[in-house]
C-alpha positions, 0 to 999 in steps of 0.5 A: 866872084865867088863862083869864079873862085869855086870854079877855079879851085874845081879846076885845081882840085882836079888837077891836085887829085890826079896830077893832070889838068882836065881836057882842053875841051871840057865845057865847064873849063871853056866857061870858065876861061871866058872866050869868045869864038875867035879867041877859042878857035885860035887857042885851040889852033896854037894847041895843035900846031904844037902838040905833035912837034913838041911831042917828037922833040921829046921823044928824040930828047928821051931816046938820046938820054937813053942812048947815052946810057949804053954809051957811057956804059960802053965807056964810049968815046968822046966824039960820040958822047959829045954828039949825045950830049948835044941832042939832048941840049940842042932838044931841051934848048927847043922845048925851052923855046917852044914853052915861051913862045907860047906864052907869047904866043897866047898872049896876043890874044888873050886878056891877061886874067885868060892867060893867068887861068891858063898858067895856073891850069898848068902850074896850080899853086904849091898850097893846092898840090896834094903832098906826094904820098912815099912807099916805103916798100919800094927797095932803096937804091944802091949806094954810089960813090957818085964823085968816084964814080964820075972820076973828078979830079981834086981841082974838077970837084971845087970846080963843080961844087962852085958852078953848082952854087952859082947856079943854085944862087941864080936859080933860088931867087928865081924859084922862089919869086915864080911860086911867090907870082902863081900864088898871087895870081891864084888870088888876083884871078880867085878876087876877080882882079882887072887886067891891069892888075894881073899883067906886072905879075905875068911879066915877072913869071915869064921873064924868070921862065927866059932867066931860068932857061938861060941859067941851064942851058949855060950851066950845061952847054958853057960851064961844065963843058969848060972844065969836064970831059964828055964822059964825065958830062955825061955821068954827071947829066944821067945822075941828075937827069935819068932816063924814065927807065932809071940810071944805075953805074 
């Protein structure tokens, strides 16, 4: 019990450390999850049936962000902007799908303390990520007027400030249950719990996954496109989800 304990807390260590988790192929990770050769060969297959198609959707959802820059800078027309604003949602409603599908996926033939180990290699407990380290040296961004500059009107401004709180309300709950959830699962697996034990705690994580992808993609897709023009959609979506390069009006 306690090597399984120190095991997993090297493993998050690592992952604290450097922020990413160790190779699929490292041995001491592969002891540690326990496969047999079945469950190892199809792991490794579902990892590689997805990678490279991931990867492009990702690539077209970073390029489309992007080319939204220059639109909505060129202070594009609709039509245009719409179509952006599309790939982009239609590009993250496939990485949302894709990410549960895997979970689904993995879990039919893995027991739940294997799927557990796998969850948590990825998303380690909150009480185990260093905390980041700030550089004062780098030069403050410029100061916006951010509801001048997205041009709402009075009823616009309530209109978003009120989708922003049910969001918020919906997502909190959600938030904080799932950092509850990889918490206990980080001891449930750390104590060496059975199965059973381990499973209601996995359902709840997966199911607020579903819950939170459904929050954003109808904040996105329904409720701002009810009441704001593509370009202040846009604006908006650049603000709060910039390119890697940065957004600056």
């Amino acid at each position: 019990m306690k090597t399984m304990g120190f095991m997993l807390l090297g493993v998050l260590g690592v992952i604290a450390a450097t922020g990413t988790a160790p190779g699929w192929a490292d041995p001491a990770w592969d002891q540690y999850l326990g496969l047999n050769p079945s469950q190892k060969a199809q792991l490794k297959g579902v990892n590689e049936k997805r990678k490279q198609p991931l990867q492009i959707v990702r690539q077209d959802k970073d390029d489309a962000t992007q080319n939204m820059v220059g639109q909505v800078k060129a202070n594009a027309g609709a039509d245009a902007l719409l179509a952006t604003l599309k790939q982009v949602l239609d590009d993250i409603q496939v990485l949302d799908k894709a990410d549960e599908d895997y979970w689904a996926a993995i879990s039919g033939f893995l027991t739940p303390t294997q799927v557990a180990k796998v969850y948590l290699k990825g998303h380690p407990p909150r009480s185990t990520i260093a905390p980041s380290v700030q550089h004062p040296n780098n030069p403050n961004p410029p100061f916006v007027k951010w509801n001048e500059y997205f041009g709402l009107s009075k009823p616009q401004s309530i209109q978003l400030k009120a989708a922003d709180q049910a969001r918020n309300n919906q997502m909190k709950p959600l938030k904080e249950e799932q950092e509850a959830a990889v918490e206990q699962l980080n001891q449930l697996v750390q104590s060496n719990a059975a199965d059973a034990a381990l499973q209601p705690t996995l359902t709840t994580l997966f199911n607020d996954l579903h819950t939170e992808h459904q929050v954003e993609q109808s904040f996105w897709g329904t409720t701002l496109a009810g009441f704001l023009a593509p370009l202040q959609m846009a604006k908006i979506y650049l603000h709060r989800h910039p390119p890697k390069a940065g957004f600056t009006p």
